[in-house]
C-alpha positions as CSV (number, residue, x, y, z in Angstrom):
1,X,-0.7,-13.0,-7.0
2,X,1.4,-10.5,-4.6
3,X,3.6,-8.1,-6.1
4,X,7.5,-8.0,-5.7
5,X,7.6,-5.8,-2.2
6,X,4.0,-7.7,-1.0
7,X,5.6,-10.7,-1.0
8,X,8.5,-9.7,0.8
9,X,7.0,-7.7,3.5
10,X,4.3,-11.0,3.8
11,X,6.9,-13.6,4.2
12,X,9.0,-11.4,6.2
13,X,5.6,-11.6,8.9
14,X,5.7,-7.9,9.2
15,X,3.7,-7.0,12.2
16,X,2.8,-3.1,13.5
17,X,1.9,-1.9,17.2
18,X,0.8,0.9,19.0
19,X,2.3,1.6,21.7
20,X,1.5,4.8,22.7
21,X,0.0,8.2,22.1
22,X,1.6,10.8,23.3
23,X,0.9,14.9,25.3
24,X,4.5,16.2,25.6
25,X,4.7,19.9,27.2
26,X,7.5,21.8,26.5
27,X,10.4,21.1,28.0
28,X,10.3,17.2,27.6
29,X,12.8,14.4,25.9
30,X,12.4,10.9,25.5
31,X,15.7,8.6,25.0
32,X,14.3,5.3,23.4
33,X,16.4,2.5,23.3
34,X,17.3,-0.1,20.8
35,X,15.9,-3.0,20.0
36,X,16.0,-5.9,17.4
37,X,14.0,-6.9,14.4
38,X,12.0,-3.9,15.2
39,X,11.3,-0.4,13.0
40,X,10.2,2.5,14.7
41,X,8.2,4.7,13.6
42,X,6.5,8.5,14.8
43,X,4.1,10.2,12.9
44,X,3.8,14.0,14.2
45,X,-0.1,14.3,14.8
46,X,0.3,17.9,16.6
47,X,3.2,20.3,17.0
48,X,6.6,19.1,16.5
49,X,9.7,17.8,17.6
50,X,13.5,16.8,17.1
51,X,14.7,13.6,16.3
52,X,18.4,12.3,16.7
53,X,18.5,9.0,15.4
54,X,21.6,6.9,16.4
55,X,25.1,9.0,17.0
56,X,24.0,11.4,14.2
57,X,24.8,15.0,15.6
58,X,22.4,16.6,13.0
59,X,18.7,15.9,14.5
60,X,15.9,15.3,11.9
61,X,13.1,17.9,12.3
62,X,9.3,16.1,12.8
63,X,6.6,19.1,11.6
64,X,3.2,18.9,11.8
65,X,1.8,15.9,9.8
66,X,5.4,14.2,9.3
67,X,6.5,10.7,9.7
68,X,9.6,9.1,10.4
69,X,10.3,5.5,10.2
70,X,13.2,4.3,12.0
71,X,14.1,0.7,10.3
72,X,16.5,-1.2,12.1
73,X,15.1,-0.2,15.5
74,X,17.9,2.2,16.1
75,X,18.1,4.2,19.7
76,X,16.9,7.3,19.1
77,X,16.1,10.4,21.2
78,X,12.1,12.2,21.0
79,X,12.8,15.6,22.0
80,X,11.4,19.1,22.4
81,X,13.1,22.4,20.6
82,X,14.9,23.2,24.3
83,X,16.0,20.0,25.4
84,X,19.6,18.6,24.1
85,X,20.2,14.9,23.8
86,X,21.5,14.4,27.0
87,X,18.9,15.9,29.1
88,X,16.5,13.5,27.6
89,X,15.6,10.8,30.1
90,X,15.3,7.3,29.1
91,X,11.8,5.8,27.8
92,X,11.6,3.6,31.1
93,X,11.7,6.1,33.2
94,X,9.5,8.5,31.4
95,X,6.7,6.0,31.4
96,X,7.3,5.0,35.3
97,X,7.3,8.2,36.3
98,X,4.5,9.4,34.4
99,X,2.2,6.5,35.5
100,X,1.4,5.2,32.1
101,X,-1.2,2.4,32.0
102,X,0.5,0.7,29.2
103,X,-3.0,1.9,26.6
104,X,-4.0,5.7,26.4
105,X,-2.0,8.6,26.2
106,X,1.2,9.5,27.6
107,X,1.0,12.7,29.4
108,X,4.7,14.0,29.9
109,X,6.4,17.0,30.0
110,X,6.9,20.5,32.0
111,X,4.7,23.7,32.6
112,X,4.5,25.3,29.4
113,X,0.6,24.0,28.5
114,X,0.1,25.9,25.6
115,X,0.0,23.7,23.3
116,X,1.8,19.9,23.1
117,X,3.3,17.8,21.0
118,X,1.0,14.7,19.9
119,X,2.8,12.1,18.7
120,X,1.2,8.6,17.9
121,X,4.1,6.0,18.4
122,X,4.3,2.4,17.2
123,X,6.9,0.2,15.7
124,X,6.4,-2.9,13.1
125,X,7.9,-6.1,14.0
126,X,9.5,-8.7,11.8
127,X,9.5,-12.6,12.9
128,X,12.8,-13.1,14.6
129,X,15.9,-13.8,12.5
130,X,13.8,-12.7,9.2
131,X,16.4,-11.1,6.9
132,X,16.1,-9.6,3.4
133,X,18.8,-7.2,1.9
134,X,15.8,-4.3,1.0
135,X,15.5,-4.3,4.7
136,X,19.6,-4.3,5.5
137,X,20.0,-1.7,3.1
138,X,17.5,0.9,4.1
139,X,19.0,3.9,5.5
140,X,19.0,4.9,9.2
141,X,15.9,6.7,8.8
142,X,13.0,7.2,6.3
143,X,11.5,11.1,6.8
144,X,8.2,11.1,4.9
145,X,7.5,15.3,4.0
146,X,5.9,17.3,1.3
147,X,2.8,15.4,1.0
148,X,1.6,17.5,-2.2
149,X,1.1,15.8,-5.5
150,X,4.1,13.7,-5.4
151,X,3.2,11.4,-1.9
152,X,-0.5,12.0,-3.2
153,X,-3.1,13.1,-1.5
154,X,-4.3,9.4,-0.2
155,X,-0.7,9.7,2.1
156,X,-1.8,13.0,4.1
157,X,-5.7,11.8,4.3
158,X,-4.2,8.5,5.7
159,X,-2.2,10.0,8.0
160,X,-4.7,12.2,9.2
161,X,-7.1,9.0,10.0
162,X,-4.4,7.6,12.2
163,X,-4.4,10.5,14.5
164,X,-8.1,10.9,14.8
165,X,-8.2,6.8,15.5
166,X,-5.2,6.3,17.6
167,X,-6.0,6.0,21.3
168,X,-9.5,7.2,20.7
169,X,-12.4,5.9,22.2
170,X,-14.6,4.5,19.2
171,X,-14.7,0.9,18.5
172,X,-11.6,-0.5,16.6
173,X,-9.8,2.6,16.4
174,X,-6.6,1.4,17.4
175,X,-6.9,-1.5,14.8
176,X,-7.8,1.0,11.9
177,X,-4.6,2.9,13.2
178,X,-2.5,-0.1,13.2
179,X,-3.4,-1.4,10.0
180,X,-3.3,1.9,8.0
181,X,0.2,2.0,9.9
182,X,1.3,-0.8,8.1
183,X,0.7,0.6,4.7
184,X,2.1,3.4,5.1
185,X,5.2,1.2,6.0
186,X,5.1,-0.4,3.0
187,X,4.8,3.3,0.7
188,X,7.5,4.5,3.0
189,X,10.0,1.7,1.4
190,X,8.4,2.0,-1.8
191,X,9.1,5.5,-2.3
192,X,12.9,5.2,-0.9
193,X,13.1,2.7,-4.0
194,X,12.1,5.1,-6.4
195,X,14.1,7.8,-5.2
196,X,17.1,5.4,-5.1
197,X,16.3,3.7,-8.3
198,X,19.7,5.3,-10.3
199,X,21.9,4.1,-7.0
200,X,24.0,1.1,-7.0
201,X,24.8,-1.9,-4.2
202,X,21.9,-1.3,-2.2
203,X,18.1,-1.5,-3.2
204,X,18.2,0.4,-6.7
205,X,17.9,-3.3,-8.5
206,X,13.9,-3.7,-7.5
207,X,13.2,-0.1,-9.3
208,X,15.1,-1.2,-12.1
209,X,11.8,-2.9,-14.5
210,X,14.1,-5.0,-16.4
211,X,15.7,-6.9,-12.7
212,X,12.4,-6.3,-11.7
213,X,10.8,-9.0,-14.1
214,X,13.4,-11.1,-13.4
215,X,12.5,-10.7,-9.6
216,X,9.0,-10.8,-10.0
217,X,8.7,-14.1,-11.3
218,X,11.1,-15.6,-9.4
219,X,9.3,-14.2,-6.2
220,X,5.8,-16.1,-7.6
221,X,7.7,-19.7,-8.3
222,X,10.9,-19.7,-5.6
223,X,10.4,-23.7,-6.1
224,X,11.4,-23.7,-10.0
225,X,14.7,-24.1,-11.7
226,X,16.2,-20.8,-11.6
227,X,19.7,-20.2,-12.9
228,X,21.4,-17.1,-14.0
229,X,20.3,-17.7,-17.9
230,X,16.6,-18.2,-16.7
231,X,16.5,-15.1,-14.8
232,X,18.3,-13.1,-17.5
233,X,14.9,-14.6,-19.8
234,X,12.9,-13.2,-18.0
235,X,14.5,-9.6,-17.8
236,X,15.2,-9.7,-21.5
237,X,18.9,-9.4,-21.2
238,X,21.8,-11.6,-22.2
239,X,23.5,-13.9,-19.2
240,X,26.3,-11.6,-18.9
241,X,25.0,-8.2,-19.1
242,X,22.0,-9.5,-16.5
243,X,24.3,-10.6,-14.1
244,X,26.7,-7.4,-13.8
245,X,23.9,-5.3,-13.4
246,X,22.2,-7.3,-11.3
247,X,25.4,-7.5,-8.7
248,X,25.9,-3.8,-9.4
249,X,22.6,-2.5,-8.2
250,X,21.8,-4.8,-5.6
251,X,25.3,-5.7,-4.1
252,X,24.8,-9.8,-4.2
253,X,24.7,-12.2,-7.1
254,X,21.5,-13.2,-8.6
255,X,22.0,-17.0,-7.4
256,X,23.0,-15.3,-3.8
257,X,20.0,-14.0,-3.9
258,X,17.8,-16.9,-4.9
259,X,19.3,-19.1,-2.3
260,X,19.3,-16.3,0.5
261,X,15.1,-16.2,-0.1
262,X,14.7,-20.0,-0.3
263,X,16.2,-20.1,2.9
264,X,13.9,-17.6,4.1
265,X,11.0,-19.6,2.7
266,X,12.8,-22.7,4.0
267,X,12.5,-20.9,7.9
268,X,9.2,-20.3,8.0
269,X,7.9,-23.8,6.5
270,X,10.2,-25.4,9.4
271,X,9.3,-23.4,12.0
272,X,5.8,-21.0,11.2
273,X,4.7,-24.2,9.2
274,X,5.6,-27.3,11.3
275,X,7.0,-29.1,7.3
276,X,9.0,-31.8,7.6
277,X,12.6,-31.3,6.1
278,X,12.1,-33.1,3.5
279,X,8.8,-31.1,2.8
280,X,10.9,-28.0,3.4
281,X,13.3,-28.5,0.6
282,X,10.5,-29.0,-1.7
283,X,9.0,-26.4,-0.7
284,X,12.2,-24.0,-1.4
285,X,13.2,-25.3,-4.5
286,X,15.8,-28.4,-3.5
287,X,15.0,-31.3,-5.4
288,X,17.4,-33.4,-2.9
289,X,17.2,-33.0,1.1
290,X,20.8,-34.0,1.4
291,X,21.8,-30.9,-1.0
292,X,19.5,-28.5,1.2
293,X,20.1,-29.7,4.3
294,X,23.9,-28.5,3.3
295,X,22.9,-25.3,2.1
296,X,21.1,-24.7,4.9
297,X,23.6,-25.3,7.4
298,X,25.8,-23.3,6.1
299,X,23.8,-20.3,5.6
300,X,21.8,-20.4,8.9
301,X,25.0,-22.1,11.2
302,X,22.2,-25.4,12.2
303,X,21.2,-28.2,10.6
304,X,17.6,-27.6,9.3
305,X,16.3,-30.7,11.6
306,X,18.3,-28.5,14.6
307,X,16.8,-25.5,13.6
308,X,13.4,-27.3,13.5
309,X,13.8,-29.1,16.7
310,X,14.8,-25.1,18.5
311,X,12.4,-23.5,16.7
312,X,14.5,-21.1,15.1
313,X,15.7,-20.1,18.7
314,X,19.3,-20.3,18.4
315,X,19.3,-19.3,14.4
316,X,22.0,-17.4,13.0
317,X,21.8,-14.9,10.5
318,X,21.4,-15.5,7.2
């Protein structure tokens, strides 16, 4: 049975790619653009460099052996100690210009030689219109530092294997990149939970272990017949008291949340799965096809046999 966040990132289809490795010479910046359902990410195999993430004047500083993860596909600007934001050219350009293949490394930069910056640069894809508030409340960047005891030495080790497999020439490197990628996506939003886990209104509800229960189990049944006073069962707290807390640390009611998943798990078994609609409501927990085909037209903006017929192509967010 998956945990709490496995399910989550597995239903949300969470995807990685490669897409390039990277031999910046000093003085070189890169202006990438934005994009949706997309999170970024650049781990700092050699040397360093500046990140300025969005229209935040303060840039992030990438060391040796760092990772960023960008989460909401923000445009961001890749750039060396010397070059400001606007001297930075845009990512197009830069790979035009330099005569990338599209697979390999990307050799950019001036005259200084020395020694360049290797970065190994990817992003992780959700399916389109996929929508979770742990995602929407992630901050504009995740800076992942200090490996030490606290990130554990598995983090560093892994991190290290992605830059000896990434664009190299053995057999299924970029694969063993790619998938290692991925899990440290998944520790990245892990750890932001437990260092948020005393906030409130954002994702401080999924470190809490009492909500957690509660989430757990409804996570492994969405289908059953979940109402505040089951939910506050399984967290061991009284109807009331569950409820304020829960709206207080993750910013939606408990039944906004249920029904904002099942519609999730609704999505996919229309479109992903090929379900009927009456085999999608059972699916997500409507016992009636008439009562889910109204809750899902007002939550997604089509009718669930619309949505069906489009493939999701038109879908609204949730």
């Amino acid at each position: 049975m998956l945990d709490l966040l496995s399910d989550i990132l597995t239903r949300l289809s969470l995807r990685g790619s490669l897409y390039f490795r990277t031999s910046f010479t000093e003085p070189w910046g890169v202006r990438v653009p934005a994009f949706r359902d997309v999170a970024r990410f650049h781990f700092a195999h050699r040397g360093e460099a500046l990140v300025r993430v969005g229209d935040r004047t303060q840039p992030v500083h990438l060391a040796q052996g760092d990772l960023i993860i960008i989460p909401h596909g923000t445009a961001h600007v890749l750039a060396c100690r010397h070059t400001g934001p606007d001297e930075a050219l845009p990512l197009d350009d830069v790979l035009s210009r330099s005569g990338f293949p599209g697979h390999g490394t990307l050799v950019w930069g001036g005259d200084e030689t020395t020694r360049d910056t290797q970065l190994i640069c990817g992003h992780f894809a959700l399916a389109e219109g996929s929508r979770h508030l742990l995602f929407d409340r992630l901050p504009p960047f995740i800076h992942l530092r200090g490996y030490g005891d606290e990130a554990g030495p598995w983090l560093e080790a892994t991190l290290k294997v992605i830059g000896a497999e990434a664009g190299g020439a053995r057999l299924g490197g970029d694969l063993i990149a790619l998938k290692l990628s991925e899990a440290i996506f998944a520790q990245a939003i892990r750890a932001h939970i437990e260092q948020t886990a005393e906030g409130s209104g954002g994702v401080a509800g999924f470190a809490d272990p009492q909500l957690a229960r509660a989430l757990t189990s409804f996570h492994r049944s969405p289908a059953g017949d979940w109402s505040v006073a089951s939910l506050a069962r399984e967290a061991g707290l009284s109807r009331t008291g569950f409820a304020e807390r829960f709206t207080q640390r993750l910013g939606v009611t408990p039944m906004s949340y249920v029904t904002s998943w099942r519609m999730q798990i609704a999505r996919e078994a229309l479109v992903t799965r090929g379900l009927s609609v009456a085999e999608a409501a059972e699916v997500s927990g409507y016992a009636s096809e008439s009562a889910f085909s109204r809750v899902f037209k007002k939550e997604i903006g089509l009718s669930p046999a619309a949505f069906r017929q489009t493939g999701g192509a038109r879908q609204t967010a949730a």
